[in-house]
PDB file as gemmi writes it, atoms N, CA and C in Angstrom:
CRYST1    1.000    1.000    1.000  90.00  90.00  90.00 P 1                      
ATOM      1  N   UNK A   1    -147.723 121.721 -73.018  1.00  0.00           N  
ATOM      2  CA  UNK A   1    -147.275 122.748 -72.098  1.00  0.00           C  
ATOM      3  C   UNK A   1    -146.512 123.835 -72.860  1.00  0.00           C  
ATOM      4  N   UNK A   2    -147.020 124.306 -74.014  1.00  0.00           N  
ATOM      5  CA  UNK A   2    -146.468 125.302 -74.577  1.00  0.00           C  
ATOM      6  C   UNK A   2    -147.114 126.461 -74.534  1.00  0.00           C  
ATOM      7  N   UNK A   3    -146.427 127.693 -75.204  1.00  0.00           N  
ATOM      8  CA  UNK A   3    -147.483 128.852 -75.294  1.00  0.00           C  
ATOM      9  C   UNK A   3    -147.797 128.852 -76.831  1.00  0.00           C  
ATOM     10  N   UNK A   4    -149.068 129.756 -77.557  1.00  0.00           N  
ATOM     11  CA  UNK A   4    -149.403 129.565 -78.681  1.00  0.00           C  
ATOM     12  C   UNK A   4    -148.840 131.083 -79.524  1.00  0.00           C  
ATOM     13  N   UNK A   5    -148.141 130.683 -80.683  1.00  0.00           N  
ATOM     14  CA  UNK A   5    -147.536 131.858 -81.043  1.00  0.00           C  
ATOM     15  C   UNK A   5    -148.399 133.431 -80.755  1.00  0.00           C  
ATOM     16  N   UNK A   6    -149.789 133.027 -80.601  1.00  0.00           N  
ATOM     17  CA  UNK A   6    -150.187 134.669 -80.414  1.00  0.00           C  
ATOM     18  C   UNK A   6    -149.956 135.054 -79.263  1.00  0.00           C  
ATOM     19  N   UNK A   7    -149.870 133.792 -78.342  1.00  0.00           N  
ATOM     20  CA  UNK A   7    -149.555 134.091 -77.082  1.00  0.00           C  
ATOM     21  C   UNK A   7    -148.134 134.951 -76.560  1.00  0.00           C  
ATOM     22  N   UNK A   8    -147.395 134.250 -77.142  1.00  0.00           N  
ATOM     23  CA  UNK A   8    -146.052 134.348 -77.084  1.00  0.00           C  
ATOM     24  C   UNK A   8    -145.973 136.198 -77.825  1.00  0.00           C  
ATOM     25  N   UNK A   9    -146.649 136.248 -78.888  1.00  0.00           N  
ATOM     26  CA  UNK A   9    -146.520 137.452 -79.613  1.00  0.00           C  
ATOM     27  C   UNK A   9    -147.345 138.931 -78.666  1.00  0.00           C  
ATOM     28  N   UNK A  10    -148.237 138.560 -78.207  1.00  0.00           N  
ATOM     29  CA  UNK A  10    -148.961 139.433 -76.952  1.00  0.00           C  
ATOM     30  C   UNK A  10    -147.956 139.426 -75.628  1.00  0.00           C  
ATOM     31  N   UNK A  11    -147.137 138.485 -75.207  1.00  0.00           N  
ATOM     32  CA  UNK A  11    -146.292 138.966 -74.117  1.00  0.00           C  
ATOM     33  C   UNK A  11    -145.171 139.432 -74.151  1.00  0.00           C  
ATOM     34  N   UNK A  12    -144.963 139.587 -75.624  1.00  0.00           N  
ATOM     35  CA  UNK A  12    -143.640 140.009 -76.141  1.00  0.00           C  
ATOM     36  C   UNK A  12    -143.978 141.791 -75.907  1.00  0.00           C  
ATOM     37  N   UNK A  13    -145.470 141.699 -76.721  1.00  0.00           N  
ATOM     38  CA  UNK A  13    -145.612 143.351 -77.103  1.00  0.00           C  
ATOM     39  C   UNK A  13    -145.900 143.917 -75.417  1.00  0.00           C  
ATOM     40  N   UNK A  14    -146.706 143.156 -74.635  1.00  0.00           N  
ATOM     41  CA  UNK A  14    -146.325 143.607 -73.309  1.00  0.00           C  
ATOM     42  C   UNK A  14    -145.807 143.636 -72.326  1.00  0.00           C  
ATOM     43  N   UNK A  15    -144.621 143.132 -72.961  1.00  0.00           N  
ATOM     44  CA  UNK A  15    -143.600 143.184 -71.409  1.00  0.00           C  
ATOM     45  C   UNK A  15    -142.641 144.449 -71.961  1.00  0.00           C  
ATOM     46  N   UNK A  16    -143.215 145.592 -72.278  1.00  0.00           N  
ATOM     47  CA  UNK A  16    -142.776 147.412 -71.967  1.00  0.00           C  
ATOM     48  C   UNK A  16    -143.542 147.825 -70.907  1.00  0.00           C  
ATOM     49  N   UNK A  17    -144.489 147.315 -70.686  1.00  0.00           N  
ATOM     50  CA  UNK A  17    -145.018 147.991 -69.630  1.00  0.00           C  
ATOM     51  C   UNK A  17    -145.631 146.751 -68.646  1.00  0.00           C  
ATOM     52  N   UNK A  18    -145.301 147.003 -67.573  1.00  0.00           N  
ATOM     53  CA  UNK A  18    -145.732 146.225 -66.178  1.00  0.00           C  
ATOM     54  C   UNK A  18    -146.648 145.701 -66.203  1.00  0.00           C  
ATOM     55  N   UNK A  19    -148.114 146.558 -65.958  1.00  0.00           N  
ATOM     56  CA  UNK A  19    -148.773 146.333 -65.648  1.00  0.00           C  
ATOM     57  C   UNK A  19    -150.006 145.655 -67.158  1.00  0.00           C  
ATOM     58  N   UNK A  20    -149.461 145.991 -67.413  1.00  0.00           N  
ATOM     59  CA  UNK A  20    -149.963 145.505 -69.631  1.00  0.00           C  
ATOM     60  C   UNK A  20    -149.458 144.535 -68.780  1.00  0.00           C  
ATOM     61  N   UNK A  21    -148.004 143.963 -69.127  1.00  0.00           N  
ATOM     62  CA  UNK A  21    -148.135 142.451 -68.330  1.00  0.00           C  
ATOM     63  C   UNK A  21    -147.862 141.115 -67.790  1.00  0.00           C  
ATOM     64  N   UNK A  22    -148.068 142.243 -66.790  1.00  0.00           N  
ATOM     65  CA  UNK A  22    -149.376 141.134 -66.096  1.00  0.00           C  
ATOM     66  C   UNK A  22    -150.955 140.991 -66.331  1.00  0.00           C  
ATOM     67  N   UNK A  23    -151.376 141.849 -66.826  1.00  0.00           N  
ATOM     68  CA  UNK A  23    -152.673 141.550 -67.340  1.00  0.00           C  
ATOM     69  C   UNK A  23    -152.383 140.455 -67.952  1.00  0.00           C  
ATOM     70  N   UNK A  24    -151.958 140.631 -69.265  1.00  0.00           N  
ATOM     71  CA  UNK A  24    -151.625 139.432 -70.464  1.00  0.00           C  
ATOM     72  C   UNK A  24    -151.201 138.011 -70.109  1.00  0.00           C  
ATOM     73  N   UNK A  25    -150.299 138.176 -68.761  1.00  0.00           N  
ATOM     74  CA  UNK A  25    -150.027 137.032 -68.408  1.00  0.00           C  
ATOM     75  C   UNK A  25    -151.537 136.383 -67.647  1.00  0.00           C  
ATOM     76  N   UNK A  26    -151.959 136.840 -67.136  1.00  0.00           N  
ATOM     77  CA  UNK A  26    -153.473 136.525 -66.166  1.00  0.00           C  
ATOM     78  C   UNK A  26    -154.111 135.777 -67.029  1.00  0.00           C  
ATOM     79  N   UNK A  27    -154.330 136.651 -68.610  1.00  0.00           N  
ATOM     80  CA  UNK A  27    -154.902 136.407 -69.362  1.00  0.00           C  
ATOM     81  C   UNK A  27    -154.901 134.851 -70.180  1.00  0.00           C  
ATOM     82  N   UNK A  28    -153.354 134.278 -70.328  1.00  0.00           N  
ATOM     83  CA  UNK A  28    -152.980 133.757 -71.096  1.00  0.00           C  
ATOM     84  C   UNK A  28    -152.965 132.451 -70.129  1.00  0.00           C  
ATOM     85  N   UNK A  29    -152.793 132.677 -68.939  1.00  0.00           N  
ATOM     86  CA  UNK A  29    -152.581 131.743 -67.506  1.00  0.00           C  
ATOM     87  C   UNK A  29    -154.344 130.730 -67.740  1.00  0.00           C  
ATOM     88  N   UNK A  30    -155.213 132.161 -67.743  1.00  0.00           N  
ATOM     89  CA  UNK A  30    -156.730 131.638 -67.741  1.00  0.00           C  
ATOM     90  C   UNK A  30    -157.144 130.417 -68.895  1.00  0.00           C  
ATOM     91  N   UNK A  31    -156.395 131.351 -70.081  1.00  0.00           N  
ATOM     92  CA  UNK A  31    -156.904 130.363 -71.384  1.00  0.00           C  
ATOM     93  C   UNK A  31    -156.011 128.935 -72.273  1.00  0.00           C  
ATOM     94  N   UNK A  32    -154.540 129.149 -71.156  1.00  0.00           N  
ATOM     95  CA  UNK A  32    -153.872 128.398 -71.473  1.00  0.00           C  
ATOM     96  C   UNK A  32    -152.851 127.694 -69.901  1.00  0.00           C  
ATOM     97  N   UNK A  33    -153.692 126.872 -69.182  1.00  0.00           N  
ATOM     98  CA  UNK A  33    -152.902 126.897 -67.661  1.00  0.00           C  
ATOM     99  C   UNK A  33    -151.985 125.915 -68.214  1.00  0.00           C  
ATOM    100  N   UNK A  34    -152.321 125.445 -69.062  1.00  0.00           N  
ATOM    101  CA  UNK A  34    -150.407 124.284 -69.063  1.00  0.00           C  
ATOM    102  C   UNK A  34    -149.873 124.499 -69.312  1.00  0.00           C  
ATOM    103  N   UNK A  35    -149.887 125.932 -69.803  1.00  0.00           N  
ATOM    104  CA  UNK A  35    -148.270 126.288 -70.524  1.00  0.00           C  
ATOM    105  C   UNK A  35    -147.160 126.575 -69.809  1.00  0.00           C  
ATOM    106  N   UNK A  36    -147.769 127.151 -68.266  1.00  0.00           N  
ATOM    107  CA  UNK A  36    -147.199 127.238 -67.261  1.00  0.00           C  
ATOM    108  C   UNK A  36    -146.809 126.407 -66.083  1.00  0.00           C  
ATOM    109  N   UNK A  37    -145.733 126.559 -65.326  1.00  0.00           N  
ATOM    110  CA  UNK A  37    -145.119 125.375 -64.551  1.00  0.00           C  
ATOM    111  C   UNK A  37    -146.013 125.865 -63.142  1.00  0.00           C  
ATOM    112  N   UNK A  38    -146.234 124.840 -62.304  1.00  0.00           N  
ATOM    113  CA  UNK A  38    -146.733 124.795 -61.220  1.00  0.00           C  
ATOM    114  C   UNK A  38    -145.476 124.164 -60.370  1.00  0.00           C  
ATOM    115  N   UNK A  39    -145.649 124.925 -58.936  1.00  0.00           N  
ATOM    116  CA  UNK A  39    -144.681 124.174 -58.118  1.00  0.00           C  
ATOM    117  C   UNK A  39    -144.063 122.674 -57.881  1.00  0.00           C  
ATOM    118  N   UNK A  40    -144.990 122.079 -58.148  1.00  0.00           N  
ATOM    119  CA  UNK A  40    -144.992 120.222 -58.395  1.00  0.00           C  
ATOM    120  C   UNK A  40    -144.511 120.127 -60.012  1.00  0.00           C  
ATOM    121  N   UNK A  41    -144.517 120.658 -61.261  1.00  0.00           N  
ATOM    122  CA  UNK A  41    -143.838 120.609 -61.935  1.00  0.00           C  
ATOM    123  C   UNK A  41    -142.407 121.313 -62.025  1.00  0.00           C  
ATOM    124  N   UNK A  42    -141.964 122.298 -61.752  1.00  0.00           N  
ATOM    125  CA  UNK A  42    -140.699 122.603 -61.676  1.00  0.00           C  
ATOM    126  C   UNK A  42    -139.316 121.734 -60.915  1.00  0.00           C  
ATOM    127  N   UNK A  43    -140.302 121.030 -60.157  1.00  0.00           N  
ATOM    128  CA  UNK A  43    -138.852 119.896 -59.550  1.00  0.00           C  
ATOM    129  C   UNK A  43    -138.857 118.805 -60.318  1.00  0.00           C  
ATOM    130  N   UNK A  44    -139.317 118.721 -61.710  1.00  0.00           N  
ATOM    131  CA  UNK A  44    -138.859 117.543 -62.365  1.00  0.00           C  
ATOM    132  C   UNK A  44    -138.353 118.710 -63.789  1.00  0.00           C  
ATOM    133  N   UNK A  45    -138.289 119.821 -63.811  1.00  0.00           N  
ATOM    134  CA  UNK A  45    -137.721 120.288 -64.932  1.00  0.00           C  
ATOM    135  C   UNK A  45    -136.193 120.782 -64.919  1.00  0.00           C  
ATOM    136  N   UNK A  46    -135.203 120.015 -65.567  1.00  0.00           N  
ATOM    137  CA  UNK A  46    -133.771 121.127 -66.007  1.00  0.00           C  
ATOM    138  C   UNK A  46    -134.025 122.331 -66.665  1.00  0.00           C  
ATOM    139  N   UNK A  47    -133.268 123.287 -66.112  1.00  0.00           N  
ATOM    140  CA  UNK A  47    -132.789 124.450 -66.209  1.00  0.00           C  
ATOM    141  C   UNK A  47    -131.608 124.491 -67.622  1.00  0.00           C  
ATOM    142  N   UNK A  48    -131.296 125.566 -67.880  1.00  0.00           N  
ATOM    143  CA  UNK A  48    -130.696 125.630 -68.631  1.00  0.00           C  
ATOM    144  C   UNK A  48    -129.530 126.435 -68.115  1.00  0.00           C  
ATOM    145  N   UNK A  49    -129.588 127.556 -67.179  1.00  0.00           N  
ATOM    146  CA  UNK A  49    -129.035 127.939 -66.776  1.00  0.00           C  
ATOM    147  C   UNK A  49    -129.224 127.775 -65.193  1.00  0.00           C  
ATOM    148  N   UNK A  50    -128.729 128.266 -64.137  1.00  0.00           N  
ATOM    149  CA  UNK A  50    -128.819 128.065 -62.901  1.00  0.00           C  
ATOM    150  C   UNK A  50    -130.264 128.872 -62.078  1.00  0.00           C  
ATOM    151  N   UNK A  51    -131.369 128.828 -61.876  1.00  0.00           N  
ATOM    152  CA  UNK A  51    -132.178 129.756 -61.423  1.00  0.00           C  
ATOM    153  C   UNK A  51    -131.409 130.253 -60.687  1.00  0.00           C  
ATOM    154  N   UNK A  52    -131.986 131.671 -60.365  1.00  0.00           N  
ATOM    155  CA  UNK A  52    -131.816 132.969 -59.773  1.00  0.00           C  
ATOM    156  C   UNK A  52    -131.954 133.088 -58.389  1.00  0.00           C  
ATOM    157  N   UNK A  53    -133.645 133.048 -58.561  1.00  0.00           N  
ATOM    158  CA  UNK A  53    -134.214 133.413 -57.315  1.00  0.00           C  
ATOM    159  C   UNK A  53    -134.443 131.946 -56.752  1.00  0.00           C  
ATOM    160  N   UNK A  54    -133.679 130.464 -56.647  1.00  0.00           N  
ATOM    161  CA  UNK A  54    -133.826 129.258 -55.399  1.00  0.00           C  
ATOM    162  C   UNK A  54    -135.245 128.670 -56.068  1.00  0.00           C  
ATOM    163  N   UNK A  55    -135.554 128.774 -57.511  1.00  0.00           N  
ATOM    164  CA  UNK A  55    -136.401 127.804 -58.314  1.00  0.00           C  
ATOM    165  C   UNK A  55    -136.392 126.404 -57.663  1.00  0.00           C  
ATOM    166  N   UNK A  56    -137.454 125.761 -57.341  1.00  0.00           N  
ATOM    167  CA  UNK A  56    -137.056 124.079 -57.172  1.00  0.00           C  
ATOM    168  C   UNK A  56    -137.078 123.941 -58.373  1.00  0.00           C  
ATOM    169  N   UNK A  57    -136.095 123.117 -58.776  1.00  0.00           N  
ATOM    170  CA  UNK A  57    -135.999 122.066 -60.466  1.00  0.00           C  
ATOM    171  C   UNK A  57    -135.165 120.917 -59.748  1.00  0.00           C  
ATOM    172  N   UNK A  58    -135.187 119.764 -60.823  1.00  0.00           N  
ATOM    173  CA  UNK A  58    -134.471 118.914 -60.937  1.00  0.00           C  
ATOM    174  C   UNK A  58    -132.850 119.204 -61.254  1.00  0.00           C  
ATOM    175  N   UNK A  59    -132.429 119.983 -61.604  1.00  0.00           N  
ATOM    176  CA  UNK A  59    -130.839 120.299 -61.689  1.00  0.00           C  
ATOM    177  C   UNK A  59    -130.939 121.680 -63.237  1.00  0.00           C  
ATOM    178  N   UNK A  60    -129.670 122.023 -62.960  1.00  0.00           N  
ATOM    179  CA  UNK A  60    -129.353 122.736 -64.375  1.00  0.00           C  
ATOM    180  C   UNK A  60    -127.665 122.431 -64.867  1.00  0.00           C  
ATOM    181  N   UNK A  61    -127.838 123.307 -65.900  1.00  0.00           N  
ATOM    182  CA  UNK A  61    -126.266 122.831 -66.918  1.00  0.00           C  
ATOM    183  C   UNK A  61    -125.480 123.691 -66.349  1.00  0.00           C  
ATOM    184  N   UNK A  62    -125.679 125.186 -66.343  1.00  0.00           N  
ATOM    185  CA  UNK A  62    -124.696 126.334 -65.991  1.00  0.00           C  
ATOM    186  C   UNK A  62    -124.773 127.008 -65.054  1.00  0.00           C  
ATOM    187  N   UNK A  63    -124.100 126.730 -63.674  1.00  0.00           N  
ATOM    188  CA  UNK A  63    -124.157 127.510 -62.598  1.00  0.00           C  
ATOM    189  C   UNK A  63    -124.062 129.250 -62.940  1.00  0.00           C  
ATOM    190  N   UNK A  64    -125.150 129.678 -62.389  1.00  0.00           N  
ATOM    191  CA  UNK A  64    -125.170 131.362 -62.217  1.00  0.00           C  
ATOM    192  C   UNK A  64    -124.401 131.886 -61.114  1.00  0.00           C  
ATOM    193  N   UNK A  65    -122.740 132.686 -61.363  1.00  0.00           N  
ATOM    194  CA  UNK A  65    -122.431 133.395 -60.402  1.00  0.00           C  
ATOM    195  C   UNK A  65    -123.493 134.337 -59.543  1.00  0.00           C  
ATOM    196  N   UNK A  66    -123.121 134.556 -58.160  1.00  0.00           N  
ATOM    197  CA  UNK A  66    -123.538 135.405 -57.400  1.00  0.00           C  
ATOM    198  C   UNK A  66    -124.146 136.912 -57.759  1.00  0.00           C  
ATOM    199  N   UNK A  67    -125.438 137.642 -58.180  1.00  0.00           N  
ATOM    200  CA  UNK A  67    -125.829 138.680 -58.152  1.00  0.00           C  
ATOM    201  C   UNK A  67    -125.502 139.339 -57.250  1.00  0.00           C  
ATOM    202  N   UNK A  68    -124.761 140.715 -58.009  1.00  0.00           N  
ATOM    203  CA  UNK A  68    -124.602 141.764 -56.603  1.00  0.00           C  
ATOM    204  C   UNK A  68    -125.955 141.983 -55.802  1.00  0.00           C  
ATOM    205  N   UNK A  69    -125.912 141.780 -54.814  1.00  0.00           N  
ATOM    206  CA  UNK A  69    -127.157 142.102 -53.625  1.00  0.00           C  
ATOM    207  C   UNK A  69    -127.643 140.660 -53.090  1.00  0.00           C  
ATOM    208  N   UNK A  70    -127.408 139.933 -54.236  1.00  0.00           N  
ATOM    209  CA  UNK A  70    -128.362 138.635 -53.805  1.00  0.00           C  
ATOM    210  C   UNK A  70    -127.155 137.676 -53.038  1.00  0.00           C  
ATOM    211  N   UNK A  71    -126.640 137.994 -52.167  1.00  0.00           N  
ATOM    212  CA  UNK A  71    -125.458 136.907 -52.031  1.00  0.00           C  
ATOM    213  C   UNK A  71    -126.083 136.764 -50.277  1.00  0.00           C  
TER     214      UNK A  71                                                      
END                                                                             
């Protein structure tokens, strides 16, 4: 369930622009689906920090104070 360094090196160079990607991600989703978590995997994974946006996981280490707006 990893990504492959070119992978990793293509979403680096496109995440300046949006829509670059998400292409890349589509792309990388197609030729590599385990690298990515599916809803049934994220509730057995720790966090490292607190998700944001109400992630299901199994727990994390560092609670994230309140985002202005998101409260």
């Amino acid at each position: 369930m990893f990504l492959k360094d070119q992978e990793r090196i293509a979403l680096l160079n496109a995440s300046l622009t949006p829509d670059e990607l998400d292409r890349v991600i589509s792309t990388v989703q197609q030729r590599n689906p385990h690298a990515f978590h599916t809803q049934e995997s994220l509730h057995t994974r720790v966090f490292f920090n607190q998700p944001l946006h109400g992630e299901p996981c199994k727990g994390f280490i560092h609670f994230a104070p309140p985002q202005p707006g998101n409260r």
